[in-house]
C-alpha positions in Angstrom: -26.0 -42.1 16.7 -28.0 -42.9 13.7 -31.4 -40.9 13.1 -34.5 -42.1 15.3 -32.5 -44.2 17.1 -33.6 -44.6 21.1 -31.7 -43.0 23.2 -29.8 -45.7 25.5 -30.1 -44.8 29.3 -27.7 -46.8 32.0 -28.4 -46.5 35.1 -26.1 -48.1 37.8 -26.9 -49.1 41.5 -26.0 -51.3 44.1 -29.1 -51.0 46.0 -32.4 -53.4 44.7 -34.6 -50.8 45.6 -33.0 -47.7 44.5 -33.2 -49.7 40.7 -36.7 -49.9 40.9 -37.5 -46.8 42.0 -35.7 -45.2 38.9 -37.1 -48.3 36.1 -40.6 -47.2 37.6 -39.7 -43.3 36.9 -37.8 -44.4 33.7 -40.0 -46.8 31.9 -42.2 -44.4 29.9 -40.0 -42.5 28.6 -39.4 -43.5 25.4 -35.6 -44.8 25.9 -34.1 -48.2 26.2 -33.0 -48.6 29.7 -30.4 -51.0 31.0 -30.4 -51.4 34.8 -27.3 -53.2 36.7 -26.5 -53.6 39.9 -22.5 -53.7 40.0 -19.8 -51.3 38.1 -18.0 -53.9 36.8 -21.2 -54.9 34.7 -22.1 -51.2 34.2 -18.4 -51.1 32.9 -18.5 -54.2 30.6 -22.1 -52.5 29.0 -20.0 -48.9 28.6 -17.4 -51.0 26.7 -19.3 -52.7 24.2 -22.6 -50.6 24.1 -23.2 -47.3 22.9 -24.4 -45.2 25.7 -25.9 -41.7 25.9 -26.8 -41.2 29.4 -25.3 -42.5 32.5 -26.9 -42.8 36.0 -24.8 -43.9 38.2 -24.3 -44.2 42.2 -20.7 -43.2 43.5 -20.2 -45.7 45.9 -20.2 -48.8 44.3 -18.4 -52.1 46.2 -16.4 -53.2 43.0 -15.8 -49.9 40.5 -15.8 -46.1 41.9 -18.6 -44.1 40.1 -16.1 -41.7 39.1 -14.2 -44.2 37.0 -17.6 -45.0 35.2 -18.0 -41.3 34.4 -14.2 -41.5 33.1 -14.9 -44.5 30.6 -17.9 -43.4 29.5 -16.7 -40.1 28.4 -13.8 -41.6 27.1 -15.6 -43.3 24.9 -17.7 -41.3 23.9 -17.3 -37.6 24.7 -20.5 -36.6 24.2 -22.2 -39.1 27.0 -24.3 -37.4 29.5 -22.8 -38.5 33.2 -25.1 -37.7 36.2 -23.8 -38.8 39.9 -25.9 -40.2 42.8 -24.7 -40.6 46.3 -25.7 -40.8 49.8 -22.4 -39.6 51.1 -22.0 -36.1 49.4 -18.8 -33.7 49.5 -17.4 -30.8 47.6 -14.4 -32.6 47.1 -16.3 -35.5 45.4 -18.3 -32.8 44.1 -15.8 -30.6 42.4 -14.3 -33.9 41.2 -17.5 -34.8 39.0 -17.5 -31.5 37.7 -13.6 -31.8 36.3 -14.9 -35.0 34.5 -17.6 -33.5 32.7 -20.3 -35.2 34.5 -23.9 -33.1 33.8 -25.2 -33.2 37.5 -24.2 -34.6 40.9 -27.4 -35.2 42.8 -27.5 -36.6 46.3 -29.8 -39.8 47.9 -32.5 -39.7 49.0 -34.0 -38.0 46.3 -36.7 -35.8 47.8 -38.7 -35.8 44.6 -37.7 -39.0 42.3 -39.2 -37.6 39.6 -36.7 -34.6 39.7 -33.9 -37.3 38.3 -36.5 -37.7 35.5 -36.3 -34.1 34.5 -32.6 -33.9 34.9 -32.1 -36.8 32.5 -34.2 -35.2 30.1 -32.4 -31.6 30.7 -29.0 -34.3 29.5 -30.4 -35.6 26.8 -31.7 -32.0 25.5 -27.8 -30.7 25.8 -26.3 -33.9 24.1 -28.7 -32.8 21.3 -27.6 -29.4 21.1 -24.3 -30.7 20.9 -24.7 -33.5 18.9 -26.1 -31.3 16.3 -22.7 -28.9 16.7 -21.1 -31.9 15.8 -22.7 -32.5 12.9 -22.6 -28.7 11.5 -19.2 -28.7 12.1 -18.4 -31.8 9.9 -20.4 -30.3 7.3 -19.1 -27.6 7.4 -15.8 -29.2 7.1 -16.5 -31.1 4.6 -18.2 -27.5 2.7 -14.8 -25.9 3.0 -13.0 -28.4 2.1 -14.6 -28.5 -1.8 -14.6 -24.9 -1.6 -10.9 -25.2 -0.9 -10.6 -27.5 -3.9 -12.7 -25.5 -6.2 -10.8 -22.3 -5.0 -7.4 -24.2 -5.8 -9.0 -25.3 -9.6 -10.4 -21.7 -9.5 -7.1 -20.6 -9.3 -5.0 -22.6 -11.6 -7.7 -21.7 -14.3 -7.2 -18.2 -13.8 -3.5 -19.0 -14.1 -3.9 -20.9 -17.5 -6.0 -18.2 -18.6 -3.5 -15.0 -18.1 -0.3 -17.4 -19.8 -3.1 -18.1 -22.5 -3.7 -14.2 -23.0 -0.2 -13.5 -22.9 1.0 -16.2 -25.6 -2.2 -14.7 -27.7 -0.6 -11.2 -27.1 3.2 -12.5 -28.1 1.7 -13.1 -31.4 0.8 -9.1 -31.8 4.2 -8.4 -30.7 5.9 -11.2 -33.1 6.0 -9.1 -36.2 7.7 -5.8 -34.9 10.1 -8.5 -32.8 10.9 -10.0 -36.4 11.5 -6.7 -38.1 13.8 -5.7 -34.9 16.1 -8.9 -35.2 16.2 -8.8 -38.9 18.3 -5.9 -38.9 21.2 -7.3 -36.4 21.0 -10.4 -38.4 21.5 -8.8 -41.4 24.4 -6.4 -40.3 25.6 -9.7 -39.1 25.3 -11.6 -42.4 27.1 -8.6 -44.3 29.8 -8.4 -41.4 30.7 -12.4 -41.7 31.1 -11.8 -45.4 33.6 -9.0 -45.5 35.3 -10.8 -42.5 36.2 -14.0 -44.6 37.4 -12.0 -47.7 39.1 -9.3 -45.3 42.8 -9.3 -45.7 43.5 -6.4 -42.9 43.6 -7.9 -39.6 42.8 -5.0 -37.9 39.7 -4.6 -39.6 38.5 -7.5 -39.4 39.1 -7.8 -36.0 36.9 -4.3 -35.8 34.6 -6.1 -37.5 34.2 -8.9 -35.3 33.7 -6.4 -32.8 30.2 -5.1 -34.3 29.3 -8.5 -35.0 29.6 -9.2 -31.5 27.0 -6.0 -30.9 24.7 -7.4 -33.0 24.4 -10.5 -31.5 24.3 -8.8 -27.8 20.9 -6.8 -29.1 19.7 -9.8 -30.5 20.0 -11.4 -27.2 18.6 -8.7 -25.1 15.3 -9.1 -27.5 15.0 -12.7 -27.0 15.5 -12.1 -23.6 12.8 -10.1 -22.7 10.2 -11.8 -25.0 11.4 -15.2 -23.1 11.0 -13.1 -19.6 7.9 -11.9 -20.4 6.6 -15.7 -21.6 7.4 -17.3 -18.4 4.4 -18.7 -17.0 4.1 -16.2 -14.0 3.3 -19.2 -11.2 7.1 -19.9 -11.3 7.9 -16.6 -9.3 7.8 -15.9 -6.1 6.1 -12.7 -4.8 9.2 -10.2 -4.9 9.9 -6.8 -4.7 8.5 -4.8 -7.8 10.8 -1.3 -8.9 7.6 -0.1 -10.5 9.7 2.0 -13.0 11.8 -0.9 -14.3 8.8 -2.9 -14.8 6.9 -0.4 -16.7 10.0 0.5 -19.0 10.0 -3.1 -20.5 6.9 -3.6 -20.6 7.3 -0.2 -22.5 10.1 -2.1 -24.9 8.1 -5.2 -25.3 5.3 -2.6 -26.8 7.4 -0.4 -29.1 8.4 -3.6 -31.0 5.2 -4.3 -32.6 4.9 -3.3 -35.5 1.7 -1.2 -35.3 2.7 1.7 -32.9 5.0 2.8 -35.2 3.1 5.7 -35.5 2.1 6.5 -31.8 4.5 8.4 -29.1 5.1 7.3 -25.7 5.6 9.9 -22.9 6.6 9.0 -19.3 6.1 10.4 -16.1 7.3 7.9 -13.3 8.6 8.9 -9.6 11.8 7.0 -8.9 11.5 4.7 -5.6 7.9 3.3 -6.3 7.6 -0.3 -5.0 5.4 -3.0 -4.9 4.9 -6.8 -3.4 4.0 -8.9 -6.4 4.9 -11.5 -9.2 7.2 -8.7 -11.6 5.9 -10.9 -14.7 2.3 -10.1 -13.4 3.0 -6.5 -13.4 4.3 -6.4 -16.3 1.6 -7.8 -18.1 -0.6 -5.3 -16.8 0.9 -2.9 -18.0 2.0 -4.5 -21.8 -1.7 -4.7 -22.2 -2.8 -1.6 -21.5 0.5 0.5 -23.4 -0.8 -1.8 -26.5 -4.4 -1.1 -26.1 -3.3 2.4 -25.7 -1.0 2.6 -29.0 -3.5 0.4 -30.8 -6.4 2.8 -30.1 -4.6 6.3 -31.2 -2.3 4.2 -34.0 -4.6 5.8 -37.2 -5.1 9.6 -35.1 -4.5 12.3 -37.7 -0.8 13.5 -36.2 -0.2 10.4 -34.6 -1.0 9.1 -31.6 0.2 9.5 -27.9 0.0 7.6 -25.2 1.1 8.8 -21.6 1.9 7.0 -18.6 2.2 8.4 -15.2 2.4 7.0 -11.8 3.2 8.3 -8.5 2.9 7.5 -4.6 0.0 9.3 -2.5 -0.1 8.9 1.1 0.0 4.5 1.6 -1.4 4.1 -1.8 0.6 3.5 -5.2 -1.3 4.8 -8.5 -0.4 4.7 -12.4 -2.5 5.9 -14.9 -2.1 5.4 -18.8 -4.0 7.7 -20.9 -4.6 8.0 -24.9 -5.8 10.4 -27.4 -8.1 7.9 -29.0 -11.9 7.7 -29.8 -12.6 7.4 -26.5 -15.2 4.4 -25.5 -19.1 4.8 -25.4 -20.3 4.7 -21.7 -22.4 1.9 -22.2 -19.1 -0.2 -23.1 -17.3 0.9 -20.2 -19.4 -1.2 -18.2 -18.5 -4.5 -19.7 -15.0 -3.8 -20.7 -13.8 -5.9 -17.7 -15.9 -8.6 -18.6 -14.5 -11.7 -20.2 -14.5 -12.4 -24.2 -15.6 -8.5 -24.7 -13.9 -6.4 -26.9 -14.3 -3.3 -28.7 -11.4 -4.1 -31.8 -12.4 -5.7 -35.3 -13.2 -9.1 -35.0 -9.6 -11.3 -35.3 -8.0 -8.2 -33.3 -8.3 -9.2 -29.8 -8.9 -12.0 -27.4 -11.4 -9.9 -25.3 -9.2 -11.1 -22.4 -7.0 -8.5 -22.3 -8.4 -5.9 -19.8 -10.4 -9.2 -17.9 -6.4 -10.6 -17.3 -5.3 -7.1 -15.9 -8.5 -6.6 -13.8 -7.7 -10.0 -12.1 -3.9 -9.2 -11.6 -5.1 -6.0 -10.5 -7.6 -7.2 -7.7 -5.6 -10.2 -6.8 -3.0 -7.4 -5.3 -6.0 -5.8 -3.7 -5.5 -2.6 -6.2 -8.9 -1.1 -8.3 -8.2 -0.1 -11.6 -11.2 2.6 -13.4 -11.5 3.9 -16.6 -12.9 7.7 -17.5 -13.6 8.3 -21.3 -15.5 10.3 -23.3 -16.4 9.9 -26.8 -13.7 11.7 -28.8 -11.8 12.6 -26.0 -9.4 9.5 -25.5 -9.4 7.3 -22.3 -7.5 7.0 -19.2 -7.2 4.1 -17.0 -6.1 4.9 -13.5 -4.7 1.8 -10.9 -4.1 1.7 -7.5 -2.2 -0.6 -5.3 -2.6 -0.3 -1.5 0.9 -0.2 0.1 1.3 -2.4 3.2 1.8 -0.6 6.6 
């Protein structure tokens, strides 16, 4: 029904009189009536008219009342139906009611302007319904670009943690170098004394080590390529907490600037999680590197320590350093996008943002406590499903 449109009233009778009566109590209002005096014409106006309320007598010589009520709401659901008859039952009664019909009134009315108020209770409830109707398309239609902007939301977020980690893999790139440039050399030299070597036996022994070499340069390319891998490819798995956080640990001691900085662990065997292990992992390669890249220039070296345990249904980890510390002011914002505390060219700012959103999407919190001076610690904790 379009907006300010009359309301279309059909009222259906068989007797002269009774239409008059009702187009006398009708005409006022401010409706367009149609008045007929057989069901097949009330039917022919249901099928090519829109209707909103029906009045119509049950006993009709050509089509039943009750199959009036049945097109009508067939064709449009929301069609008020009331029922006049002279020859009243509660089975014909009950029946109206299991079609939907608003009222079932019998004749003769004893006050003809009663039908006047029921029609105008019909219309008031087709209203009410008519605006449900429209709320719930809205709101359909709301949800449905909050769906979409959800989904876009979400493979954003998804670009944005494999763009953090690619920035990151260049950080990593120069220790990863140094690491494979040993092998390869041993390699190199090997080769050499292999072509020139007369002794099988040695050379054959040779071969051997060659063959070591190229294993560990394997195993590094390996878990630089695992850790790459766009983490959308994985299914949520099973997560051995302490694997995880042992090469993420590897990954870290490759670059070449926590040379200087010690790593102590402290991880209970058994801890589990439901999750994307690449996600985890990256969690935790960015905070071991913050870590070693905070306490790197400590007098004595620094030292970063990661713990993580099980208490009651909830998994915690907590990796602490013996840095500077951060101001309290800046612990507030540290989470935020595009903020960072390193030399400008040092850092992304995306780091802790990435692990905050990894964090949270696995309904786990993550804190930090620091003082000035006194290093930082930043504590996580993963609710474990009952």
């Amino acid at each position: 029904m379009q907006p300010h449109e009359k309301k279309h009233l059909l009222i259906v009778d068989d007797e002269p009189v009774i239409l008059q009566i009702l187009k006398a109590v009708f005409e006022e209002e401010p409706w367009r009536l149609t008045l007929v005096g057989t069901g097949a014409e009330a039917r022919r106006v249901l099928q090519s008219e829109r209707v909103d309320l029906l009045l119509t007598d049950k006993n009709l010589p050509d089509v039943n009342g009750l199959e009036l009520l049945r097109i009508a709401k067939e064709r449009e659901p929301l069609c008020e139906v009331i029922i006049l008859t002279g020859y009243g039952s509660l089975e014909t009664a009950l029946a109206a009611m299991e079609l939907d019909a608003f009222d079932y009134v019998l004749k003769p009315l004893n006050n003809v302007f009663d039908i006047r108020k029921k029609a105008r209770q019909a219309f008031a409830k087709q209203d009410v319904a008519l605006e449900n109707r429209r709320l719930i398309l809205e709101l359909r239609e709301k949800n449905g670009a909050l769906e979409a902007a959800l989904d876009e939301t979400r493979a954003l977020q998804a670009e944005l943690i494999q763009s953090e980690k690619l920035a990151g893999i260049g950080t990593l790139a120069a220790g990863i170098a140094h690491e494979i440039s040993s092998p390869l050399f041993g390699i190199m030299g090997l080769a050499e004394a292999i072509a020139d070597e007369q002794d099988l036996a040695l050379a054959q022994s040779y071969a051997r080590d060659v063959v070591e070499y190229c294993r560990t340069v394997r195993d590094i390319v390996v878990e630089l390529s695992s850790y790459s891998r766009a983490a959308s490819n994985e299914y949520l798995t099973t997560v051995e907490l302490a694997r995880v956080v042992h090469d993420a640990l590897r990954l870290v001691e490759r670059s070449a600037d926590v040379r200087n900085v010690r790593f102590e662990m402290d991880i209970e065997e058994g801890l589990l999680l439901q999750a994307r292990t690449n996600e985890v992992q990256q969690v935790f390669v960015n905070l071991l590197k913050n870590a070693a890249e905070a306490t790197g220039e400590q007098e004595g070296g620094g030292l970063v320590r990661l713990a993580a345990g099980r208490t009651g249904n909830t998994v915690w980890a907590t990796v602490s350093d013996n840095g500077p510390g951060i101001e309290p002011e800046k612990q507030k914002l540290i989470f935020d996008p595009f903020y960072t505390t390193k030399a400008p060219g040092k850092g992304t700012g995306l780091g802790l943002n990435i692990v905050y959103r990894i964090v949270t999407k696995y309904r786990g919190v993550i804190t930090v406590d620091s003082r000035p001076g006194q290093g930082a610690t930043f504590e996580l904790r993963f609710p474990l499903d009952p």
